[in-house]
C-alpha positions in Angstrom: 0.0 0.0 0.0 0.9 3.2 -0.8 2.3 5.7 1.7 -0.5 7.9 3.2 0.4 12.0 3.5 0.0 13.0 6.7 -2.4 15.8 6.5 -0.8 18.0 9.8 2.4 18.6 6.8 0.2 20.2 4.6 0.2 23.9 4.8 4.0 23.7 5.6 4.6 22.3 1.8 3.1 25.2 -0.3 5.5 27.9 0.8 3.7 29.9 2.9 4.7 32.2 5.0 3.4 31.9 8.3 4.4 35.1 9.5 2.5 37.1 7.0 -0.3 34.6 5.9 -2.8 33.4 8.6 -3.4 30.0 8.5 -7.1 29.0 8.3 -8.7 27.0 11.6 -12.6 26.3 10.6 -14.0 25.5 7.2 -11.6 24.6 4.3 -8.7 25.0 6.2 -9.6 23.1 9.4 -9.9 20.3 6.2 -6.4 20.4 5.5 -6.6 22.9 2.4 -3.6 24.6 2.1 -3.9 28.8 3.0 -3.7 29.7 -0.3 -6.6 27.7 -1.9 -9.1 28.4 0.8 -8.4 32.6 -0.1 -8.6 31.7 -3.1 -12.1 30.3 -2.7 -13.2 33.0 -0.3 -12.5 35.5 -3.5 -14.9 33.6 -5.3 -18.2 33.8 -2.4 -17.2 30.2 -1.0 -16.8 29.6 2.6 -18.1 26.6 4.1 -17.7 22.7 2.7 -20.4 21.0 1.1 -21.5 17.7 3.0 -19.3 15.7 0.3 -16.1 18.0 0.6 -16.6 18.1 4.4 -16.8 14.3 3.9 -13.6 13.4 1.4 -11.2 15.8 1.9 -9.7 14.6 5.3 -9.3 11.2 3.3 -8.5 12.6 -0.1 -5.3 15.1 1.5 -4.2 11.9 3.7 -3.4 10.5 0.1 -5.8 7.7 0.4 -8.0 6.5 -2.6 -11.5 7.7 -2.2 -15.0 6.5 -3.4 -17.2 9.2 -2.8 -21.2 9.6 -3.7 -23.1 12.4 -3.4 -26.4 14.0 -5.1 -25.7 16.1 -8.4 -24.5 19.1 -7.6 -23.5 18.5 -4.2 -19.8 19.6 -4.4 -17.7 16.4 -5.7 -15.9 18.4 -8.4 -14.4 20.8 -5.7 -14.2 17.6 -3.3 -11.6 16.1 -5.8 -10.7 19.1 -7.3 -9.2 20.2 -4.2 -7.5 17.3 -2.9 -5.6 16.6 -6.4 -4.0 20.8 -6.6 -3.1 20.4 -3.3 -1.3 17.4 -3.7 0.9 18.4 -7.3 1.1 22.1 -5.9 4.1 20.5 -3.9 6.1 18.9 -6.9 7.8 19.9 -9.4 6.1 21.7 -12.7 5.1 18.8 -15.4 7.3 18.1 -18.5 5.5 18.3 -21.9 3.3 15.6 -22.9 3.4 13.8 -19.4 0.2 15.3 -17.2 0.6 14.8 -13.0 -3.3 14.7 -12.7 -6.0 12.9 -15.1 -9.8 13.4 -14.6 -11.6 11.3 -16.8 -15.4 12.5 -17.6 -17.7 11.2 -19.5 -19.2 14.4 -21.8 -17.5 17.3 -23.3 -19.8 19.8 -21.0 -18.5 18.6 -17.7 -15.2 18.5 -18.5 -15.3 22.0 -20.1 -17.2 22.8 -16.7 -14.8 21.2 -14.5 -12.4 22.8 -16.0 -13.9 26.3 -15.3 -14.5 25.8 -11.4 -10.6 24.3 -11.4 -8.7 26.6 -13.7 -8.7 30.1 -11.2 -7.6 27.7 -7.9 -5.3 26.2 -10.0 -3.7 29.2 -11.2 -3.3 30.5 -7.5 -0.9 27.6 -6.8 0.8 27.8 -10.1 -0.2 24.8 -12.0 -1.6 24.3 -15.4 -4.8 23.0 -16.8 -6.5 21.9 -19.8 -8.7 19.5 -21.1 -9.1 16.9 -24.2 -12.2 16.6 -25.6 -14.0 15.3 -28.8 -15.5 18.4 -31.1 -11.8 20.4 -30.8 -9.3 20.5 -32.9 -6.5 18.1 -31.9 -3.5 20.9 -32.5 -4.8 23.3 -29.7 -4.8 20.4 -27.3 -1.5 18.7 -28.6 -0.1 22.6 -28.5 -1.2 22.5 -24.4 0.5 19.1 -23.9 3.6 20.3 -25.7 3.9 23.3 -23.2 3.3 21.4 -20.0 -0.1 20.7 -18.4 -0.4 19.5 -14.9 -4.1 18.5 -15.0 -5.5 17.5 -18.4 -9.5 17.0 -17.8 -10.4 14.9 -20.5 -13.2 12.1 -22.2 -11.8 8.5 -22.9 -12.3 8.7 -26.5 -10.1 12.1 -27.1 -7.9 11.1 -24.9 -6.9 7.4 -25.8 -6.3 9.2 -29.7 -4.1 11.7 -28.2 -2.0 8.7 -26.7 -1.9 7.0 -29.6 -0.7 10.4 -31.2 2.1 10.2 -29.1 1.0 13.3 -27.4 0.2 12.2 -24.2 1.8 9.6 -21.6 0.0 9.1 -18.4 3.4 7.3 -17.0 4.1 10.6 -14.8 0.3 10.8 -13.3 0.2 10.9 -9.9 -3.7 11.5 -9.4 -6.8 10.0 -11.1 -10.3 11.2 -11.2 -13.5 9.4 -12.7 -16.0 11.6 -12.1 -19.7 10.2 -13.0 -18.2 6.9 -13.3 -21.3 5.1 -13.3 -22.6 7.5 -16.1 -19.4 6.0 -17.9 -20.4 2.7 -17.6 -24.2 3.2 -18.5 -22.6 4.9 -21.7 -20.5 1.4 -22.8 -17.2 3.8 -21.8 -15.6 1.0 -19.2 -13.7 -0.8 -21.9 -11.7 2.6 -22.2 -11.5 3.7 -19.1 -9.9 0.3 -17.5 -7.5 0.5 -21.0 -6.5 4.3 -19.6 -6.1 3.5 -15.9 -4.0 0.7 -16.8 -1.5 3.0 -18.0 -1.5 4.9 -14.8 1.0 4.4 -12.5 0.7 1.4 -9.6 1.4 3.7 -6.9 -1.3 6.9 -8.1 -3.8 8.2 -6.0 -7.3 7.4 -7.3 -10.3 9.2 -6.5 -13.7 8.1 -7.8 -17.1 10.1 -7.7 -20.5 9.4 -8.4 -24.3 10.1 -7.9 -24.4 5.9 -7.7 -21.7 3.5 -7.1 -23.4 0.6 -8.7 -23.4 -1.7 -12.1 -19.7 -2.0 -13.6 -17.7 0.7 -11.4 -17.1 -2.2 -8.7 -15.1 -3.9 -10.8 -12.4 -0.9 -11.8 -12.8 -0.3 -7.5 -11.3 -4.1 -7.6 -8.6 -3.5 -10.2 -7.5 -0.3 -10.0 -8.2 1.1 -5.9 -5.9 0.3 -2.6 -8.0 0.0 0.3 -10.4 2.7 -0.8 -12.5 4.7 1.6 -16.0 5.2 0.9 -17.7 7.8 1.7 -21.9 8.7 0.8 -23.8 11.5 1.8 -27.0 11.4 -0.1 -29.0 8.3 -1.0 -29.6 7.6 -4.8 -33.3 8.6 -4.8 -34.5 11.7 -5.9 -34.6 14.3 -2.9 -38.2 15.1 -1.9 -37.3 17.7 0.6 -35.8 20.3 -2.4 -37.5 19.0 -5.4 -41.6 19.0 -6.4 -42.0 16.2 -8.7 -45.7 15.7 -10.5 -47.3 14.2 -13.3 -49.0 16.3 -15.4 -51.9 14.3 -17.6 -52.4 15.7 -20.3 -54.3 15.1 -23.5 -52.4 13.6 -26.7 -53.5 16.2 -29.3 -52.4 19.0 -26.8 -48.9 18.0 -25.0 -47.0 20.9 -27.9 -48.7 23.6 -26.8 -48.6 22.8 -23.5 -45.5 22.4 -23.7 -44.6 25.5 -25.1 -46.8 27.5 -22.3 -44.8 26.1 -19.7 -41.7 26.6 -20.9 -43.2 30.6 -21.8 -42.9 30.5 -18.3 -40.8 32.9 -16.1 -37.4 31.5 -15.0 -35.0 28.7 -16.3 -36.1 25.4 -17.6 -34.4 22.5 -18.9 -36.4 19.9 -21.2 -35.4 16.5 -21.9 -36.8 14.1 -24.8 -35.4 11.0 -26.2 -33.8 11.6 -29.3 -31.6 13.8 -31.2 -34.2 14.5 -34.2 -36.7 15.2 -31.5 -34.6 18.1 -30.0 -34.0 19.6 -33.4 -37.6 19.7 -34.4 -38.8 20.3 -30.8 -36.9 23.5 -30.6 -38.0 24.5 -33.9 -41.4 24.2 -33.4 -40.8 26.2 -29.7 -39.3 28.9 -31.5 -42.0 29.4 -34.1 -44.8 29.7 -31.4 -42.4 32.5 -29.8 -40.8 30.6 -27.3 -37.0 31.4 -27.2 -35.8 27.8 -27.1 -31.9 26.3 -27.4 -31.1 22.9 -28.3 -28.0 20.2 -26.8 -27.3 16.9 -28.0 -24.1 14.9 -29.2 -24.9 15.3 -32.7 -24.1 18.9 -32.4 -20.6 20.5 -32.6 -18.5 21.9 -29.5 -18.9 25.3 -30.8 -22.2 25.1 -31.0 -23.1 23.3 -27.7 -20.5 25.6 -26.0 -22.4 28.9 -27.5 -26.3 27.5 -26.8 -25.4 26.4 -22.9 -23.6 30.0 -22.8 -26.5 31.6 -23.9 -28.6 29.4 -21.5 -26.5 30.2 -18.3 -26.9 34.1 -19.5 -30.5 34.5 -19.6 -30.3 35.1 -23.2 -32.0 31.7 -23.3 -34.4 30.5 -21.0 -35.2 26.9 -22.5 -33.0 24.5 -23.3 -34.0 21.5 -24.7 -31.6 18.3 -24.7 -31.2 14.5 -24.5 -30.4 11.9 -22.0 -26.8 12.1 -23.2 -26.4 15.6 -22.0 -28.3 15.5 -18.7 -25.0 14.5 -16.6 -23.1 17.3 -18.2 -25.3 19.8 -17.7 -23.9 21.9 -14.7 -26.2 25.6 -14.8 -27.2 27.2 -11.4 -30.5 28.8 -10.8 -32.3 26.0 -13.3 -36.4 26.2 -11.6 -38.0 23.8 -13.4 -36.8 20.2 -15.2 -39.6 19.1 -17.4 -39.9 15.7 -19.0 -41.6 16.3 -22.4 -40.5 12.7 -22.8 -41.0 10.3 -19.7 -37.7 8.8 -19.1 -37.3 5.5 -19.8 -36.0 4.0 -16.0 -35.4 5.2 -12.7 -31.6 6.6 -12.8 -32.2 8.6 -16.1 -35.3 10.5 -13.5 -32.8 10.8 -11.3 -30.0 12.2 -13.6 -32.7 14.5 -15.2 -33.9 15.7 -12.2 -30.7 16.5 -10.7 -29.9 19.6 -12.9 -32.5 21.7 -10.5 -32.7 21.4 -6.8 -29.3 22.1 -6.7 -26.8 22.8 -3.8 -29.8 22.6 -1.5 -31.9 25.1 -3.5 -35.5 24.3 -4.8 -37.0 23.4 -7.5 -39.1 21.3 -9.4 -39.5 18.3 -11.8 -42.4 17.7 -14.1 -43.1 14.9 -16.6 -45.8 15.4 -19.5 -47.8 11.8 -19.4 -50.0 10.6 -21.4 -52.9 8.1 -21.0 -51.0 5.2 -22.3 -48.2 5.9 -20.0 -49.5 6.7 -16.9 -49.2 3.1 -15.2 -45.9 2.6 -16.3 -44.7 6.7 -15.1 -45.4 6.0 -11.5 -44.1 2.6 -11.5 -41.0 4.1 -12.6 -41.1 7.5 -10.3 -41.9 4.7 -7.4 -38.3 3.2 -8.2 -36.6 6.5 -8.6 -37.9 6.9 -4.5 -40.7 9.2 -5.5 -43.9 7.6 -3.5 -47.1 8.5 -4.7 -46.1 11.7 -6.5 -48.4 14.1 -6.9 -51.3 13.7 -10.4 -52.6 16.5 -12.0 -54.9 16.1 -14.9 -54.4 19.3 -16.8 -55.3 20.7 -20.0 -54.2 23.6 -21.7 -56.8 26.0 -21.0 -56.9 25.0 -17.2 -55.8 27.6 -15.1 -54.4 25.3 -13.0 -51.5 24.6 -15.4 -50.6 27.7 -14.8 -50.8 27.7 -10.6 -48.6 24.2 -10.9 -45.7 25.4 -13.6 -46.0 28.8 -14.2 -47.3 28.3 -17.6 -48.1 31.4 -20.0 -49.7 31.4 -23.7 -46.9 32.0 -26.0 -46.7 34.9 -27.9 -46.8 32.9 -31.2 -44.7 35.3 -32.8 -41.5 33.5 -34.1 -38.2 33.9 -32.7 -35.8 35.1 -35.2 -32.1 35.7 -34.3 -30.5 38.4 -34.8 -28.1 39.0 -37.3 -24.1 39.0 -36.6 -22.8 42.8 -36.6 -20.5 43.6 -39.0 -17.4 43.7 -38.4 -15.9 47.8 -38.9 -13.1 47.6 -41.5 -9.6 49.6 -40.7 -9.1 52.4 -42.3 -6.6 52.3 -44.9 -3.6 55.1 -44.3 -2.6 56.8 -48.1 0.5 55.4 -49.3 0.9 52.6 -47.0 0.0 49.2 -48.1 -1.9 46.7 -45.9 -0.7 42.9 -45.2 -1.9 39.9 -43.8 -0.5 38.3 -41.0 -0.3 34.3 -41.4 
């Protein structure tokens, strides 16, 4: 077994000077977070540990592999986050092409998200971050590698083809994340994943988080952990206590514009069907009643998926309509209502769905469209998900009661059109001088 880090050395091993920097004795810091990071975090508004952080940390400093579940959006990407930069803040800088930390993720979202809540902590203690995911162009990525990264946040599939590239080694890692690994496993990613950890070295730290710790992820716990710790904080079914969940039964010839009422509503709302053609042609038919309606699914490049969840996360969208695929990697604060234009199919995609309000230990609430033929079937499922007898509402568009439950306003039903780009102002051209183009 590997040789634990005893947390009391900590702060002593970042450099700090003791006679200028006051060292931290409740929240982060009575954790074992190093001075530094815990400022850090105060700059950003963030004081006291989630449950999960409060939970790991102790564990994940001490250098011990960790298996930590908690409720979406309960804090794991800071619990790991954490533990792993203040762990390579007391090496030395990483050579090019050989990363200290991996965090393997199983969409391009959350890593591009984890990656946003990592990359200002990082750069307080110095250290480098990027990520590797599929929809970029390889030579920005292979450019990071080249100049060093110390944490490279990436999917399996992008990052296996950068090994094979030769731009990547994971010989030097000294700390592995899965985060969401029983999304990977759900998604047929396992294969991958066991093929990448196996090139991790024996003696790396491995930390694994997850809204479940079921199916597949036992046997890379088996393989691949030392005498993990496990450590839980939220059960897997849905949370009552933050979240309203109800069944709204409507009639077949009506569920569009209902539909589009509800998400006219006031406040952010995230939509889930089943397919990528349905997204498409959902948000197309949103937008022509006058509902201002954004649309995420893997079929869709990064750019674009990047621009419609920025857009989202501003305001300048308040619907966003996506699949199954994306509901783990969709990470937006102040999301009110989750409705289910499409039932889910079992219990953990309700869960997963669901999890993207509620939030943090806000409120919110969940709503699923059901029709007559899939009534039985709904609640069975809900009842598995740890949703007893949730609350029925048969509801049609005119029904002002819609409208007490959701929120729910009559479209405008004048399309949406976008604007069109600006153009750009063109530079003045100086007599005499010629003009040339920089390659």
């Amino acid at each position: 077994m590997r040789p634990s880090i005893d947390p009391a050395r900590l702060p002593s091993v970042f450099d700090i000077d003791i006679d200028t920097v006051d060292l931290p004795t409740d929240g982060f810091g009575a954790l074992g977070v190093p001075a530094k990071l815990v400022k850090a975090l105060s700059q950003q508004g963030i004081h006291a540990p989630f449950e999960i952080q409060t939970a790991t940390l102790p564990d994940a400093l001490a250098g011990r592999d960790v298996l930590g579940r908690g409720q979406t959006g309960s804090g794991k990407t800071l619990a790991f986050g954490l533990a792993l930069l203040s762990r390579l803040a007391e090496g030395k800088p990483a050579r090019p092409h050989h990363p200290r930390a991996l965090v393997m993720v199983p969409t391009r979202e959350l890593a591009m998200q984890v990656a946003d809540a990592l990359r200002p902590l990082a750069r307080t203690v110095g250290l480098y971050l990027g990520t590797a995911v599929g929809g970029v162009p390889y030579d920005r990525q292979i450019t990071g590698l080249q100049r060093g990264l110390d944490v490279i946040i990436a999917t399996p599939g992008r990052l296996g083809d950068l090994i094979e590239r030769g731009a990547c080694s994971l010989e030097e890692v000294e700390v592995s994340v899965l985060d969401e690994a029983d999304q990977m496993a759900d998604m047929g990613f396992l294969p991958e994943v066991t093929q990448l950890l196996s090139r991790v070295p024996e003696q790396a730290q491995h930390l694994l988080f997850s809204a479940t710790l079921d199916n597949d992820v036992d046997a890379l716990v088996a393989r691949f952990m030392s005498d993990p710790v496990t450590h839980s904080t939220a059960p897997s079914a849905a949370s009552v206590s933050t979240m309203e969940h109800m069944l709204l039964l409507i009639p077949p010839q009506e569920k569009l514009k209902i539909a589009a009422a509800i998400t006219n509503r006031a406040g952010s709302t995230i939509m889930f069907v089943r397919t990528q053609l349905a997204v498409d042609r959902l948000v197309g038919q949103l937008r022509e009643l006058g509902v201002r309606a954004g649309g995420l699914h893997g079929g869709k490049t990064q750019a674009v998926r990047t621009r419609t969840l920025a857009e989202f996360r501003e305001g300048r969208v308040r619907v966003l309509v996506a699949t199954d695929v994306a509901a783990r990697g969709i990470h937006v604060d102040g999301v009110s209502l989750v409705l289910h234009f499409d039932p889910p199919k079992d219990a953990k995609d309700y869960l997963h769905r669901a999890g993207r309000t509620a939030r943090a230990g806000e409120s919110g609430a969940v709503a699923t469209l059901v029709l007559p033929k899939q009534r039985r079937e709904t609640v069975t499922m809900l009842e598995k998900a740890g949703v007893q007898a949730p609350a029925q509402h048969r509801v049609r568009l005119s029904d002002p009661k819609l409208t007490e439950l959701t929120g729910a306003r009559e479209p405008s039903g004048v399309p949406v059109v976008d604007e069109p780009p600006k153009p750009r102002k063109m530079e003045k051209r100086r007599p005499g001088k010629r003009r040339t183009l920089s390659r």
